[in-house]
N, C-alpha and C positions, 0 to 999 in steps of 0.2 A: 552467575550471581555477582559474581566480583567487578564487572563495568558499570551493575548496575547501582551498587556499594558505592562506586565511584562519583556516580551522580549525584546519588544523594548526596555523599558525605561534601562534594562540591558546592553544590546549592543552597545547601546548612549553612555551608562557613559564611557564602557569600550575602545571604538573607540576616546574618548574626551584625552585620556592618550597620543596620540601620537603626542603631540603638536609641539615637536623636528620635525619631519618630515614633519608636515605641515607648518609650516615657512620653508625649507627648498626647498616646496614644491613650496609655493610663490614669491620665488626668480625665480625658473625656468621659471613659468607660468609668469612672470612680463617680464624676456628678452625673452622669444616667442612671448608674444603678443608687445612686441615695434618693433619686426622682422616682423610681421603679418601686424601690419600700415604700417610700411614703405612699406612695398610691396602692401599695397593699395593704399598709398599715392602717388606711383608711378604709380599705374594705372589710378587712377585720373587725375595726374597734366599731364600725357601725353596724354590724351584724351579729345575731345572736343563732344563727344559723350552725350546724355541727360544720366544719370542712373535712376533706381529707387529710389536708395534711396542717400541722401548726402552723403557725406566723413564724416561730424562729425558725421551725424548718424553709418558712418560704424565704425568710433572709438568706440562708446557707444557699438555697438553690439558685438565689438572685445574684449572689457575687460568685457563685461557680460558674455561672451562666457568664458572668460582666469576665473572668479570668479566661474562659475559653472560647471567648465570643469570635475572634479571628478564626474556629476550628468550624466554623459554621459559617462565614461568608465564602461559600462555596458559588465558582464559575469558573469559566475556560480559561486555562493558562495564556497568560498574554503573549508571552515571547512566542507559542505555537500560532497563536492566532496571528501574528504580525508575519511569521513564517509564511503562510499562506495565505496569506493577503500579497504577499512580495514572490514568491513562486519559491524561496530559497527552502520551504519542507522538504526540496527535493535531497538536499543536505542529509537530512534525517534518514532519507531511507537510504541512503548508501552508506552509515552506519554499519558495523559488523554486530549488530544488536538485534535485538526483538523491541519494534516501536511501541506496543504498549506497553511496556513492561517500563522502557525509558522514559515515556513519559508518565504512567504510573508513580518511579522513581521522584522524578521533579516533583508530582502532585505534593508527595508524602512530605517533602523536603521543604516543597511552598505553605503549609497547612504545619507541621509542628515548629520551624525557627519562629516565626512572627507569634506563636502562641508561650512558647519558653519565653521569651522575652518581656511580654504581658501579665504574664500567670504568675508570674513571682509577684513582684510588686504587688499585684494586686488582691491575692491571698494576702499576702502579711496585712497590708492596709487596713482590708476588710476584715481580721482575725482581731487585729487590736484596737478596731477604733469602732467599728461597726457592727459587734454582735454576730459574727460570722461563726458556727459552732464548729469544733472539733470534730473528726470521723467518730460515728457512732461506738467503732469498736477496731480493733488491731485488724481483727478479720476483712471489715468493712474499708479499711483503709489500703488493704492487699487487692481487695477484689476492683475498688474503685480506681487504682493504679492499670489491674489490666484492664477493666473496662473500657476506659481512655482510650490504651494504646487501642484495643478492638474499636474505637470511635475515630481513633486517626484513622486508621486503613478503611474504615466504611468511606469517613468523608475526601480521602484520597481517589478511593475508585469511584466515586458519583463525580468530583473535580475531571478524573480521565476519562471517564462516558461524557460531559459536558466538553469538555476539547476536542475528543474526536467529530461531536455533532458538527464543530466546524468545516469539516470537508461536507458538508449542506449548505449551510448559516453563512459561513465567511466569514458576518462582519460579529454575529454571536449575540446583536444588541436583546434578540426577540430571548433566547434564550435566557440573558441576563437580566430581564424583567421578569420574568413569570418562573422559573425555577427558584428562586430565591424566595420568593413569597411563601410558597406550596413549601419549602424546605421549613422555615421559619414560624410557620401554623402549625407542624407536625410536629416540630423537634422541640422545643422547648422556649422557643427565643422569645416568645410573644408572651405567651400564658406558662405556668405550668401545668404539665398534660393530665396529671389527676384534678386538678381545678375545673377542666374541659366539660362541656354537660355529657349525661353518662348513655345516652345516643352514640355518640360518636366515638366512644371509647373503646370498643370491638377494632374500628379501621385504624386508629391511631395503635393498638397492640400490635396490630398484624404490619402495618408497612413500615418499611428500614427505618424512618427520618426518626423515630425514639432512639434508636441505637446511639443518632450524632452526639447528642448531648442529656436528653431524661435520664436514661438508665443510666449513666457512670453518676450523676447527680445525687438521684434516690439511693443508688448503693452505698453512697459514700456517706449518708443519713441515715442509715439503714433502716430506712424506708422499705429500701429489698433489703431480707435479711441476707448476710454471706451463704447461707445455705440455699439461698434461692436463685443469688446471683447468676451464678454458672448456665440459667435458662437465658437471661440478660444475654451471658457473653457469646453464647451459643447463637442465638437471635443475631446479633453485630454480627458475629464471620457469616454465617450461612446466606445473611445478604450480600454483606462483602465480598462472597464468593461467586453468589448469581450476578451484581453486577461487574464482577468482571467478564466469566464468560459470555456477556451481554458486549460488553464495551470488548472484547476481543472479535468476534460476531462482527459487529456492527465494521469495526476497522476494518475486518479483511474485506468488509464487502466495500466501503468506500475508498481502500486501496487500487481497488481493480476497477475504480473509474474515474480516477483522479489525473486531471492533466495540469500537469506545473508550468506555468507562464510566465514568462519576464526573462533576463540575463539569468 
């Protein structure tokens, strides 16, 4: 555990460096999500239709969404992918490590520095200027804290099942068109997922992509009440868990046929 402690807490520091870019970052994500209201807010006020959920609730879920929005641009670690494009992966496995666990590590480390650095700023912003509501409840504010961390380690291990695809892919482009999308329909980024027509709402329950980012949303609205949550977070690990032993799977079989080329 303790090298791989190491990684992470390395990769943290060194992702904390690019503060320039994430304020820069927040500017962007602050005028999309005031374009994302208004375009709710006009679905709203022209409709006399019941919804599921309020408008103010769909503000809160539109700037929780604009605050964790880096925890959902989920693809293959670049530095791996440049590894094996150049032959030097072969580095990695003479490690006295377990490779997916280290790269696991990096995912978690790539997916929470760039979201702390967004998330602030853009909670406050949105809290004082924008109609962003407060957690429903003390409760609601507990359980939406671990939902999150359960939303980091989902969208960590889909980030290291997408990396390892590289020992296929190479170059990752196909992957990083079509995984993204399919993430982005399910998880909340587009729509939010009780808005959905109620068809499709059985496959959106059952598959992981609510875990990234819906469910710590709703909870945090208590939308899910705190006593329900715990089905939420139980949801997040149990997938987190099948895709790792998926993405451990997959690695050992494309270790035992990988041939590293170059110097």
């Amino acid at each position: 555990m303790k090298p791989y402690l190491a990684v992470l807490s390395a990769r943290f520091r060194m992702l904390l460096q690019y503060r320039a870019a994430a304020l820069a970052g927040c500017a962007t994500q602050l005028f999309w999500g005031l374009i994302r209201v208004m375009i709710f807010e006009a679905f709203y006020f022209s409709s006399t239709a019941p919804q599921p959920m309020s408008f103010p609730q769909v503000k809160t879920y539109i700037w929780l969404g604009q605050s964790m929005l880096l925890l959902m641009m989920i693809g293959p670690d670049v530095d791996v992918r440049d590894m094996i494009r150049s032959g030097t992966v072969a580095y990695e496995l003479a490690r006295p490590v377990r490779l997916y666990w280290l790269w696991y590590s990096r995912a978690i480390a790539g997916r929470l520095a760039p979201v702390l650095l967004r998330a602030v700023p853009i909670l406050a912003v949105a809290a004082l200027f924008f109609g962003m509501q407060p957690p429903a409840s003390l409760g609601s504010a507990a359980m939406w804290l671990l939902s999150t961390a359960a939303a980091l380690l989902l969208c960590a291990s889909v980030t290291t099942l997408l990396t390892i695809s590289l020992l296929w892919t190479v170059s990752g482009e196909g992957v990083n068109q079509i995984v993204p999308a399919v993430i982005w329909t399910f998880s909340r980024l587009l729509v939010p997922l009780p808005l959905l027509p109620g068809w499709i709402q059985p496959a959106v329950r059952l598959l992981p992509f609510r875990g990234m980012g819906d469910t710590p949303f709703r909870i945090y609205m208590g939308h899910i009440a705190p006593a329900e949550a715990l089905l939420g977070v139980a949801h997040q690990l149990a997938w987190t868990a099948a895709i790792i032993f998926l993405g451990q799977r997959v690695l050992n079989r494309g270790l035992r046929r990988l041939v590293a080329q170059g110097g």
